[in-house]
Every structure is written in C-alpha cells, then in structure tokens.
C-alpha positions in Angstrom: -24.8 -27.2 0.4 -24.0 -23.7 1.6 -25.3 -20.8 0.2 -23.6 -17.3 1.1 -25.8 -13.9 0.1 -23.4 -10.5 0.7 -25.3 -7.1 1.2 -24.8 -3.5 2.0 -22.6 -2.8 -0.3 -22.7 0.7 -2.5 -21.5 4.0 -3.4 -20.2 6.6 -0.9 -17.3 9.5 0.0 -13.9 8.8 1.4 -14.3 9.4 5.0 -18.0 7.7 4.9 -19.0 4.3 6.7 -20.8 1.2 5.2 -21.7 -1.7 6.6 -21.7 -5.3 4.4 -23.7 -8.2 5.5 -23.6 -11.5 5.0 -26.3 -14.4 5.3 -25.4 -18.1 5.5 -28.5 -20.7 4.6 -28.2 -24.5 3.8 -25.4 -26.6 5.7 -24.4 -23.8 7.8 -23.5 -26.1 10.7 -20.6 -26.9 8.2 -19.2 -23.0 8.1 -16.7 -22.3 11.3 -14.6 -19.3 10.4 -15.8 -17.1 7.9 -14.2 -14.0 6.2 -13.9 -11.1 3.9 -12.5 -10.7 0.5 -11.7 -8.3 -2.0 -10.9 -7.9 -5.5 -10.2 -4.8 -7.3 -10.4 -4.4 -11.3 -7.2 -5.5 -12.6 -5.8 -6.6 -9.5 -5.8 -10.0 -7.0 -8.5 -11.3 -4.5 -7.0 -10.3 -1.1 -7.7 -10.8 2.2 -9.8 -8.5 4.6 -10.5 -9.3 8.1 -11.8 -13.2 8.8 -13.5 -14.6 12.6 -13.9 -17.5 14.6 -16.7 -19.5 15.0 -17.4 -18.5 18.4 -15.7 -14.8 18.0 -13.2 -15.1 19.9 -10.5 -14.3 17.3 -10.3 -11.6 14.6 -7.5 -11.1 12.3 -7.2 -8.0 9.9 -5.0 -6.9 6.7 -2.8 -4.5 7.8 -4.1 -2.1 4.9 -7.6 -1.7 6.9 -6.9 -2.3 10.7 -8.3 0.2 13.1 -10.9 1.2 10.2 -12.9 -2.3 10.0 -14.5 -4.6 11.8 -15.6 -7.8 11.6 -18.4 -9.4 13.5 -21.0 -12.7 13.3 -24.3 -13.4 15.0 -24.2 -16.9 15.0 -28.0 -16.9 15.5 -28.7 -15.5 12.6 -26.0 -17.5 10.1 -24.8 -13.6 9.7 -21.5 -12.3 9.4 -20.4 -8.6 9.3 -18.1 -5.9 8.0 -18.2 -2.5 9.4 -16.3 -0.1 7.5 -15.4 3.2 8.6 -12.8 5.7 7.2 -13.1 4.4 3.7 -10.7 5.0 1.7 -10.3 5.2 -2.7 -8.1 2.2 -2.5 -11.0 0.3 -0.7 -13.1 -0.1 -3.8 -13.5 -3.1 -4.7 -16.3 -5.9 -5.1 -15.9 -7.8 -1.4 -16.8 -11.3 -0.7 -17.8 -13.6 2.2 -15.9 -16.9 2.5 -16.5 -20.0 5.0 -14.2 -22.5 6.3 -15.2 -25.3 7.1 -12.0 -26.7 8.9 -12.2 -26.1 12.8 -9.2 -24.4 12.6 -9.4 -22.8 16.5 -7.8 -19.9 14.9 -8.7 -17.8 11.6 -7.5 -18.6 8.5 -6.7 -16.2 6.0 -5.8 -17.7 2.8 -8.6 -17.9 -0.2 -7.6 -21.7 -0.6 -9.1 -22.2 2.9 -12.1 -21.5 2.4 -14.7 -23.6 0.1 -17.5 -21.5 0.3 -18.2 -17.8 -1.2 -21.0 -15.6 -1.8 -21.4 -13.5 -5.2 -20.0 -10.6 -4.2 -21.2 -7.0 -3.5 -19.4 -4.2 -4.7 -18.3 -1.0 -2.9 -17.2 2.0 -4.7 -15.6 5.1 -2.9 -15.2 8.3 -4.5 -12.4 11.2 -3.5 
C-alpha cells in the first residue's frame, strides 16, 4: 500500500507564500506522477499542478500558473507545492495524488490517480 501524508498547510494574507509538502511511504516504487488537488466548500475537486516521475514535465491550471510551483525529491518520496501570490479564491483543503501508470507525461484527471493523502487545508484571508 501507499500511504500519502500532506503538510504546510495554514492560515495567511493574500499576497503571502506557503509551501505544502507531501510524504510518500509504503509501495512508493508504485507512485510515477503525482499531483495536487483542491476542493473548496461547496464546490468540486480540481486540479492544481501535477509532475513527472523524473521532473521533467509540469503541468498547471490555468487559474494558478506563474504563482505555483510544483516540485519532487524523489529521494525523499516528497513532493511539493510552492505557493506564492495567494489569492481568496485559493482556499481550499489541497490534496496529493499518485499515479501509478507510467504515463511519460502528467496526468491531470482525479480518476488517474489511485492514491491521495488526507488533505491539508489552506485558508487566505483579504
């Protein structure tokens, strides 16, 4: 099995930065792209940004390119979201996903991926 732990997640202004984490333990060999998620009160789970196994592709909704940033330390079983200019619309409780298809490219549908963390929310106040 694959167990996915999100972090970082948290309170701050609309123009401030956070940075989530997520940590991969178990059957990791079994995760190749991973991604972000998020789902705000009332509304769908959408993407985020999602990654390659070996980095070499990103892929970001249009609603937070140039702001985030996805990244993955494959040494540590670690992927990551860097998010600058947030926004009040960002709020939201955001997940980590795996695929485990070797898909050479990113993914970006929830049905792609099998495995998700709990969630960690982010809240961003105007």
């Amino acid at each position: 099995q694959v167990q996915l732990v999100e972090s970082g997640g948290g309170l701050v202004q609309a123009g401030g930065s956070l940075r989530l984490s997520c940590a991969a333990s178990g059957r990791t060999f079994s995760i190749y792209n991973m991604g972000w998620f998020r789902q705000a009160p009332g509304k769908e789970r959408e993407f985020v940004a999602a990654i390659s196994w070996n980095r070499a592709d990103t892929v970001y909704a249009d609603s937070v390119k140039g702001r985030f940033t996805i990244s993955r330390d494959n040494a540590k079983n670690t992927v990551y979201l860097q998010m600058n200019n947030l926004k009040p619309e960002d709020t939201a409780v955001y997940y980590c996903a795996g695929d485990p298809t070797p898909f050479r490219h990113p993914r970006i549908g929830s049905f792609d991926f099998d495995y998700w963390g709990q969630g960690t929310q982010v809240t961003v106040s105007s």
